[in-house]
N, C-alpha and C positions, 0 to 999 in steps of 0.2 A: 504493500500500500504506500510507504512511506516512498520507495523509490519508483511508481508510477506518478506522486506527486512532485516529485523531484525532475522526472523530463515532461512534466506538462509547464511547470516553470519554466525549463531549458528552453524550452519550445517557442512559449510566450517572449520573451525575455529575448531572440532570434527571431522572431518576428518581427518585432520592436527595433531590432538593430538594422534589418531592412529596411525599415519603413526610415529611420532616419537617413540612413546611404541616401536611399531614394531621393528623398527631399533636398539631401544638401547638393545630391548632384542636379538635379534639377535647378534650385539657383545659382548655381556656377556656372550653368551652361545656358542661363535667362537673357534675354537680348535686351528685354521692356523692363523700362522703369517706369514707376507710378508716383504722381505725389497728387493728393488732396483727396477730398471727406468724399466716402462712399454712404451718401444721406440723401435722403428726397429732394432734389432741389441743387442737389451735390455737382462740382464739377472738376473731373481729372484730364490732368496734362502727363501726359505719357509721352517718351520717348525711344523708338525701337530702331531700327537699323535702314540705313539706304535703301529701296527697292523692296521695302517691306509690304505685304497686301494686307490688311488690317478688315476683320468682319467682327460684328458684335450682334449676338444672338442670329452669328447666318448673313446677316445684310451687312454689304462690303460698305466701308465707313471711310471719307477723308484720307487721305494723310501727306504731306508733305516731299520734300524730294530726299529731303533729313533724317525721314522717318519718324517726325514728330505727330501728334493725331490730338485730338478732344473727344473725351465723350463725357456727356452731361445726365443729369437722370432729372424728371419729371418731377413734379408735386405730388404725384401717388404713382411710383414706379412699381415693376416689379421687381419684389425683394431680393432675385437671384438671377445674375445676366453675365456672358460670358465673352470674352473678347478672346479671338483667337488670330493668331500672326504668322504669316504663311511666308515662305522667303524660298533662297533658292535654294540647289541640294539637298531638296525632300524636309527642309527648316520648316518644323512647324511648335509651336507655342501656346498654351490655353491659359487665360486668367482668370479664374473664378472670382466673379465680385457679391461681395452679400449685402444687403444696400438699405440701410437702415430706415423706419420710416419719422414722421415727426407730428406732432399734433400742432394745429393752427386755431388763432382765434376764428370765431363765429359770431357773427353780431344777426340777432335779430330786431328788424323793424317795422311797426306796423303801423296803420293810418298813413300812408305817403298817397299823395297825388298820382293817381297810376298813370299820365303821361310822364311822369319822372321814373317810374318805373321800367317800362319798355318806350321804345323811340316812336314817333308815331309812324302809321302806317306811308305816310308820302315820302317818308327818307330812306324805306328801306331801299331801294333800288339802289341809291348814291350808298348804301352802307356797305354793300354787297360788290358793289363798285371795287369801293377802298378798302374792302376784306384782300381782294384779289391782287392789288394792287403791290400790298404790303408781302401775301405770301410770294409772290413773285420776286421782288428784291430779296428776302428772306435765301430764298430756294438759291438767288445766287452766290448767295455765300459760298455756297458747296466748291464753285469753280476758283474760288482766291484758294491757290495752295502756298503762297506764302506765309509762313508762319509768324505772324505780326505779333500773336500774343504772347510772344516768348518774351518781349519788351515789356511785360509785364502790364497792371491797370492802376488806376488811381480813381478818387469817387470823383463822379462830374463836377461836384461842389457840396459843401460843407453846409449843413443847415440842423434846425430839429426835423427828426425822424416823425412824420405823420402818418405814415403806411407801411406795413409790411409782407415780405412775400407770404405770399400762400393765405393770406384770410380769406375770409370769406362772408357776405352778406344774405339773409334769406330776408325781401324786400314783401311786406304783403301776404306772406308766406308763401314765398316764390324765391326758389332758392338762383342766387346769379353766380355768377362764373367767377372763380377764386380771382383775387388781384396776384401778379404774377410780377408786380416792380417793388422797389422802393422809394415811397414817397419821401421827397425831399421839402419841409414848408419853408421856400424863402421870397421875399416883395418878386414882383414883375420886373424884366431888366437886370437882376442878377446873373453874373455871368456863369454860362454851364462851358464844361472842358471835356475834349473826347476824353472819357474815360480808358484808352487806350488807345494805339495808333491802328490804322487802317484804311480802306477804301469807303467812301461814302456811295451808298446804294441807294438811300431815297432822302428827297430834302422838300416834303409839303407842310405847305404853310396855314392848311385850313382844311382839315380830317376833320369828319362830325364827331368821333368819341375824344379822341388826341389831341387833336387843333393841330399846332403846328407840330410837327414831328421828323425825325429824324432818326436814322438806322445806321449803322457802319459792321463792315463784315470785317472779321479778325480774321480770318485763315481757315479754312477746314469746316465750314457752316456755321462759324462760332459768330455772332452777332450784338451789338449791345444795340438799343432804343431810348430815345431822349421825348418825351413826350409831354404835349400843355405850353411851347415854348413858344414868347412871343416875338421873337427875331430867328431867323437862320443866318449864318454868314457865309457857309458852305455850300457848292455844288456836288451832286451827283458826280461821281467819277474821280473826286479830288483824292488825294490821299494826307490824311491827318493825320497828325503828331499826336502823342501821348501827352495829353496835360495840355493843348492849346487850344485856342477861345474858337465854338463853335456855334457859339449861340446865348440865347436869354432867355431866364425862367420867363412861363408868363402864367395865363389864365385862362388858355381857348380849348373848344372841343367841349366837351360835357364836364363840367369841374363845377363845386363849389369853394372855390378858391385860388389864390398862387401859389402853382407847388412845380417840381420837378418830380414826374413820376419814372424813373429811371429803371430799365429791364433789360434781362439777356435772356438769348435763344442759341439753341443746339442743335439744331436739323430737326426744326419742327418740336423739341421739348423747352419748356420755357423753364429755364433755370433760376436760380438764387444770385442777381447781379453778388452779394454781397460776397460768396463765393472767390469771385476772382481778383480780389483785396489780396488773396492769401500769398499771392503767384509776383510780387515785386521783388 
């Protein structure tokens, strides 16, 4: 008895020294680096090698000529997503990410004027418009494979914090669509700064929900948005510095107030601008 308990330990205990082998040789021979928060809203800058093919859950994703890539995760992701790196001489790579979730405020409100609540019915056409409008700039991000966000970001401007990502509103008992920026409350005429350098992809001055608004693509589908401004100084197509003057806060589009509502997107998932403060 004693010595069948003796080689089920042995056993154990050899299994155990494989599975370490295993693991350490796996990171010796790992091409990808990762830095930043695997959280809802989360966003990682990875680095993998020249001529790298990069897929994440399957769908081929960005990447640069450096082999640098972005991927971002949604306001309510799925918990378990895998990025895999394919290269040459049969080089292939799996990242298992586990992706933590978060809870967000909820305000309810009730008795509002319900044309405040939904837009009226003769705008929607021009909303639908400027739905399309906006994904379309968005979608080009995909094609900047310059890696701009490597230069790091900075906030557009300094103010109190009056919105943050991921709340959410049920208006009437009609639940609306999570805010997905953060609100910045400062006067009209305050100067906002790209939040990072890049290509400018759209510069209007008069969106029904936005008002004036602005988008710039970082590399790899990664994008920030400036929104509610009441000046642009930027054209479409220029390419901006990190930290220089691109416009002013204001008051347009559907706002009760002067604010900077300030957001970033990933191919279509709408991230945590505050996220990429981390990356300077």
């Amino acid at each position: 008895m004693i010595k069948n308990n003796f080689y089920i330990v042995q056993q154990i205990f050899y299994l155990f020294f494989c599975f370490l082998i295993f693991n350490v040789h796996n990171q010796a021979y790992s091409k990808t680096l990762i830095k930043g928060e695997r959280v809802a809203g989360g966003v990682l800058f990875c680095k993998s090698f020249a001529g790298a093919a990069i897929y994440l859950d399957g769908k081929k994703i960005p990447v640069s000529k450096n082999g640098s890539f972005i991927v971002g995760f949604h306001r309510d992701p799925k918990s378990i997503q895998t990025i895999k790196i394919l290269g040459g001489n049969s080089y292939e790579e799996e990242i298992i990410l586990k992706i933590e979730n978060r809870k967000y405020k909820i305000q309810r409100i009730d008795g509002i004027e319900p044309s405040k609540v939904n837009p009226p019915e003769e705008v929607l056409e021009r909303i639908y418009k400027e739905i399309k409008l906006i994904k379309k700039a968005r979608n080009s991000s995909e094609s900047i494979l310059e890696p701009y966000y490597e230069e790091g970001f900075v906030s557009p401007a300094e103010g109190p914090i009056s919105g943050v990502y991921g709340s959410q509103r049920i208006l009437n008992g009609e639940v609306k669509r999570p805010h997905y920026g953060i609100d910045i409350a400062l006067p009209v005429g305050h100067p906002v700064l790209a939040a990072g350098t890049g290509k400018i992809l759209l510069a209007e001055e008069d969106l029904y929900f936005s008002g004036g608004t602005l988008i710039i693509g970082h590399g790899q589908g990664l994008t920030t948005s400036y929104l509610h401004m009441s000046k642009i100084l930027v054209e479409v197509g220029d390419v901006v510095i990190k930290g220089s003057l691109i416009g002013e806060v204001g008051a347009t589009g559907r706002t009760t107030g002067s604010h900077l509502d300030w957001r970033a997107e990933w191919m279509n998932r709408r991230v945590d601008p505050s996220f990429l403060l981390n990356f300077n």
